[in-house]
VOZA-394175 format. One record per residue: x, y, z of N, C-alpha, C in turn; residue in one letter. Coordinates in steps of 0.001 Angstrom, whole numbers, plus 500000, padded with zeros to 6 digits. Atoms other than C-alpha are relative to their C-alpha. Example, Ala and Ser with C-alpha at 12.3 -4.5 7.8 and 13.67 -1.06 7.14 Angstrom:
REM VOZA-394175
500890498810500000512300495500507800500900501200500000A/499180498810499940513670498940507140499230501090500730S/
END
This chain:
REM VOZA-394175
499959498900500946035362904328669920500513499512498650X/499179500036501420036071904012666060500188501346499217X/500008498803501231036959906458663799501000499244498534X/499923500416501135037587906241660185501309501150499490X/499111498980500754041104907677658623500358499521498933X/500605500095501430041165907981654807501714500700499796X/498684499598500814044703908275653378500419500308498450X/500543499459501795044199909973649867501246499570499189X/499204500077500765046327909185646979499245499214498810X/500474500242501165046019907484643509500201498417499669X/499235501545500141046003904005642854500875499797498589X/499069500496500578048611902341640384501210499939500177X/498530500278499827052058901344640147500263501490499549X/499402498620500752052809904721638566500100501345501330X/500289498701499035051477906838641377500925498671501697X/499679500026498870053221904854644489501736500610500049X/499074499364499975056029906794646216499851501060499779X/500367498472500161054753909974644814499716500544501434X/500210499234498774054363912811646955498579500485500484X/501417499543500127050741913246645910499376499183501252X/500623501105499323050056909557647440500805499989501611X/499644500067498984051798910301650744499271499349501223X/501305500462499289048191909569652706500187498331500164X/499764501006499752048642906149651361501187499343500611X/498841500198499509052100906198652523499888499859501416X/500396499834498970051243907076655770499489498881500756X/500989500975500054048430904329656115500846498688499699X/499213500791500355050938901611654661500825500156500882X/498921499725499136053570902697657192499522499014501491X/500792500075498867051237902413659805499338498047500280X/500328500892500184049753899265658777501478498860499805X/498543500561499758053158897562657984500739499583501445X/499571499902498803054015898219661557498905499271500967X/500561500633498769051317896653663362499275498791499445X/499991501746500821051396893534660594498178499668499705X/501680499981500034047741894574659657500380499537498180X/500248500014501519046649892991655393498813500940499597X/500951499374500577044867895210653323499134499553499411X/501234500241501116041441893915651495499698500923499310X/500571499250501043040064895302648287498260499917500384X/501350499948499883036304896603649234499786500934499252X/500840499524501017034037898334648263500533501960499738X/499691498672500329035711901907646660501090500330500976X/498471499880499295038880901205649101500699498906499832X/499550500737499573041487899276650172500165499774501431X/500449499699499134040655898329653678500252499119501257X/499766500954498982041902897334657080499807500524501221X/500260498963498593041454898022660722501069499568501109X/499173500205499220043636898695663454499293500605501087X/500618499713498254043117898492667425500897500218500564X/498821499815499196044751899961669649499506500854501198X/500553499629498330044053900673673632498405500411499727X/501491500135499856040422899990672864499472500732499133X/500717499630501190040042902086669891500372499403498878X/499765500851501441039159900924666420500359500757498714X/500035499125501093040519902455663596499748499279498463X/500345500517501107039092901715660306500502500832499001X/498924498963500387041897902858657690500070499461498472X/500432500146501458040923903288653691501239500816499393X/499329499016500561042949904101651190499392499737498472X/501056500604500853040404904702648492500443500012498152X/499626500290501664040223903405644956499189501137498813X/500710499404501198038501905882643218500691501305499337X/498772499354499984041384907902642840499700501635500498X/499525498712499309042337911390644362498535500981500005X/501314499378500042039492913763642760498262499382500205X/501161500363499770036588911376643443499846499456501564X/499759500448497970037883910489647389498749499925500536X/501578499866498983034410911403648652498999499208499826X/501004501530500077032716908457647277500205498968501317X/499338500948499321035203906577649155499232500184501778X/500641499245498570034680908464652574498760499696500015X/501539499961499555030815908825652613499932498585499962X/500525501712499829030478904912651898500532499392501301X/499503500971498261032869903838654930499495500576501139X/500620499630498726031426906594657191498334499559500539X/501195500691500082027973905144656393500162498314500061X/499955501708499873028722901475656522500831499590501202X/499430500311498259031048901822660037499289500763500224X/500660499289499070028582904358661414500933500865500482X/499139499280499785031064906721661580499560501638500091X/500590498702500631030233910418662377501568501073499636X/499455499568500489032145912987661131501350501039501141X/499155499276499681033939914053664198501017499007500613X/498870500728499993035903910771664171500674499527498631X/499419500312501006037184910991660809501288500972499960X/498407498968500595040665912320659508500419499758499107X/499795500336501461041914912455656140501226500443499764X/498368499692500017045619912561655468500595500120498607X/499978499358502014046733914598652220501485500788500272X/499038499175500529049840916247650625499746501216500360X/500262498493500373050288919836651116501013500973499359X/499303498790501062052294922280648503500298500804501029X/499553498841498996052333925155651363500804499614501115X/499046500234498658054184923148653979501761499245499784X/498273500842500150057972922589654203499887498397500072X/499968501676499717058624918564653666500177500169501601X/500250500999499052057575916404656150499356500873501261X/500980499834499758055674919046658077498554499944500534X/500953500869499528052550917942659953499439501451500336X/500875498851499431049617920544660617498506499080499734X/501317500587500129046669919141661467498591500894500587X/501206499243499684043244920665661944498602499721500058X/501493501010499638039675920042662961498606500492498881X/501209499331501449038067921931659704500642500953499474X/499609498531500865038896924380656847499613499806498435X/500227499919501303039045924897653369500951498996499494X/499912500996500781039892922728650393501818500400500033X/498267499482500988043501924755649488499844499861498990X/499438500220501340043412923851645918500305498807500039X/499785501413500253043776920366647020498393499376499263X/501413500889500609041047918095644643499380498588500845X/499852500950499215041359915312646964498643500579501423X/500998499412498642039838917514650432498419500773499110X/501187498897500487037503919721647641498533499137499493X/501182501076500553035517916146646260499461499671501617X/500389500544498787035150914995650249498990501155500493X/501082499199499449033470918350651386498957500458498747X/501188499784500310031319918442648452498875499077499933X/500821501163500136030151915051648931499521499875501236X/500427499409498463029641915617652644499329500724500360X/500358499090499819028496918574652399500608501221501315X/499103499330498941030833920165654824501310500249500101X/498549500555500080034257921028655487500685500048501378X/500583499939499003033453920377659147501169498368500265X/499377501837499909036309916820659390501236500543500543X/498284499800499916039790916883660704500400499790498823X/498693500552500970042577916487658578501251500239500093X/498117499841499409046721915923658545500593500443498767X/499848499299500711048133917787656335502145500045500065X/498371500639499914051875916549655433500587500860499295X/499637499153501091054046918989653589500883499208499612X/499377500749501206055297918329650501501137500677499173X/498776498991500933057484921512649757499500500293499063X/500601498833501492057118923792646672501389499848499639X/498712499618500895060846923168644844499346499547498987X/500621500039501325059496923567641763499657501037498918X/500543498705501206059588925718638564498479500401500120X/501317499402500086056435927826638449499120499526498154X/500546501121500700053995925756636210500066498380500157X/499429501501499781055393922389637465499114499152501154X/500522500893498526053398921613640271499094499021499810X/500513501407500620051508918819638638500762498893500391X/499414500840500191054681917127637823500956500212500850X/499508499940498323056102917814641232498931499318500587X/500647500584498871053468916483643519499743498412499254X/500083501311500228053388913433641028501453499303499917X/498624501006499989057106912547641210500286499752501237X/499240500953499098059105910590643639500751501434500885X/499275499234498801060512911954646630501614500144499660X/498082500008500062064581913284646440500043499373500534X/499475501053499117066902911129647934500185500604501295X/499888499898498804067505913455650575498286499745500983X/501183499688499578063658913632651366499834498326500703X/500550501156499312063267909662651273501219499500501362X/499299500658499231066180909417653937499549500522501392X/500963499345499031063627911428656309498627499491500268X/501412500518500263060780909788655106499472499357501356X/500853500986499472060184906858657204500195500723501689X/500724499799499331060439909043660522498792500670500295X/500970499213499876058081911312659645498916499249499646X/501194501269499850055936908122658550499564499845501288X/499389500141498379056762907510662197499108500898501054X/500469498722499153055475910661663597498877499731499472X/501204500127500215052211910479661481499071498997500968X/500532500848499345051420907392662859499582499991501755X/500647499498498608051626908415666500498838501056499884X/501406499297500341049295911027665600498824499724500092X/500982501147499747047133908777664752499108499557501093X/500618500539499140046646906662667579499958501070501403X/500321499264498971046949909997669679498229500395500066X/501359499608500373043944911285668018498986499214500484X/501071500555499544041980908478669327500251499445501511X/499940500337498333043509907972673025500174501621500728X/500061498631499131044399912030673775498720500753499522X/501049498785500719041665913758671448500893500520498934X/499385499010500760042076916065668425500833500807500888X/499372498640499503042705919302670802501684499635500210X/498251500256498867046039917807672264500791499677498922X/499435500287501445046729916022668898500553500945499288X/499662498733501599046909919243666776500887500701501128X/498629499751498703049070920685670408501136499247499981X/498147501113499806051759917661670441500495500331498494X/499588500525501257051898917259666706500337501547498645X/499514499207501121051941920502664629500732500486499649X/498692498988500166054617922289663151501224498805500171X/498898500980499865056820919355664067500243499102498686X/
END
């Protein structure tokens, strides 16, 4: 089995650590931990991880946040990937930090990231993990909230909920979604 998970965020030094780029956080966590290198391909950065016989092929794409769906459609077409082994791991404004709700289809939210993937797809027919990111934030700010750095109390939580993503992960491809979005949500 392979499936393809797509960890959204923005490339540059400016955007890592943000809360926007969490996806890549995620994906870096993950990768870090099982001593995988990233290559620069084509509209990602791109490595694969195995684990109990599945392959995961894990982008974190360069075309930054609002154009993601370039990224996606090229790796699901070049691994042969269909669309009900993909998952795409994004920030979410509506969920208390660190947060996990994952789901097997829905709408965009107001995220630009999930809204470029289902129009380039044509569907909004994909899983996705959906990390919260909290709302402390003056009303107008949420720009320059989801692009700053995590509090200190947040990053001293961070790396288990990196932690938790990552099992997710490799649940998703040894239990299934159904059980996945059962063990993992709300937690």
């Amino acid at each position: 089995m392979k499936y393809l998970i797509v960890g959204l965020g923005n490339i540059g030094d400016e955007y890592v650590g943000t809360r926007h780029n969490i996806g890549f956080s995620v994906l870096d966590h993950l990768a870090t931990a099982a001593k995988l290198s990233w290559r620069h391909d084509r509209h990602a950065f791109v490595t694969e991880y195995k684990f109990k016989g599945r392959n995961f092929i894990l982008i974190k794409p360069t075309t930054f946040m609002n154009l993601s769906g370039k990224a996606v459609q090229y790796w699901m077409q070049a691994e042969k990937i269909s669309k009900e082994n993909l998952l795409v791991i994004c920030d979410d404004l509506a969920l208390p930090f660190g947060t996990i709700r994952i789901k097997a289809k829905g709408g965009a939210g107001g995220h630009n990231g999930l809204a470029h993937i289902e129009e380039t797809l044509q569907t909004n027919e994909y899983a996705r993990l959906r990390f919260g990111v909290g709302n402390e934030f003056p009303k107008g700010r949420q720009v320059e909230y989801v692009l700053g750095k995590w509090s200190d109390e947040q990053k001293k939580l961070l790396e288990e909920r990196l932690e938790k993503c990552s099992d997710a992960i490799r649940a998703l491809g040894t239990i299934g979604l159904g059980l996945t979005m059962t063990n993992y949500n709300g937690k």
